[in-house]
N, C-alpha and C positions, 0 to 999 in steps of 0.2 A: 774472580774479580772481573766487573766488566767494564770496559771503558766505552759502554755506547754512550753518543752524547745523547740520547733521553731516557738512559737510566732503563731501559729495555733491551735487556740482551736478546739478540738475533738467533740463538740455538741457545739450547742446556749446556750445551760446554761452557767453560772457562776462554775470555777473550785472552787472560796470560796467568801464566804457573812462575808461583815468588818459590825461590826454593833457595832454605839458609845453609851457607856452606858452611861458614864457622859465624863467633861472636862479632865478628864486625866486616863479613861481606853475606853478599845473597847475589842472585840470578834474579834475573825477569826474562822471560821467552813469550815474546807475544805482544801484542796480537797483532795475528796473520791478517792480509788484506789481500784485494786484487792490484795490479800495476797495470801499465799498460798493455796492451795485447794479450791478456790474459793470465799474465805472470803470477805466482803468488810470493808473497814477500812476508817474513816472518822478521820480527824486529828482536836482536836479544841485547839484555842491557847487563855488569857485573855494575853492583854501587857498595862501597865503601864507607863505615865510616872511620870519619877524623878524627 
């Protein structure tokens, strides 16, 4: 999946990996960025459902 904002992804990779743990959670890990000073920062999300 990419989340460039013009629908043109920056490399062949994947900007994040959805990965389902059971029937009603999943992972998002991603996407990595720079931060200041050169930092890199990878963003992870668990979501649930109700």
């Amino acid at each position: 999946m990419s989340f460039s904002k013009d629908g043109k992804p920056e490399s062949s990779e994947p900007d994040a990996i959805f990965t389902r743990k059971s029937d009603s959670e999943y992972t998002i890990d991603g996407p990595s960025f720079e931060m200041a000073r050169g930092v890199r920062v990878t963003e992870h999300h668990v979501c649930r459902k109700m």
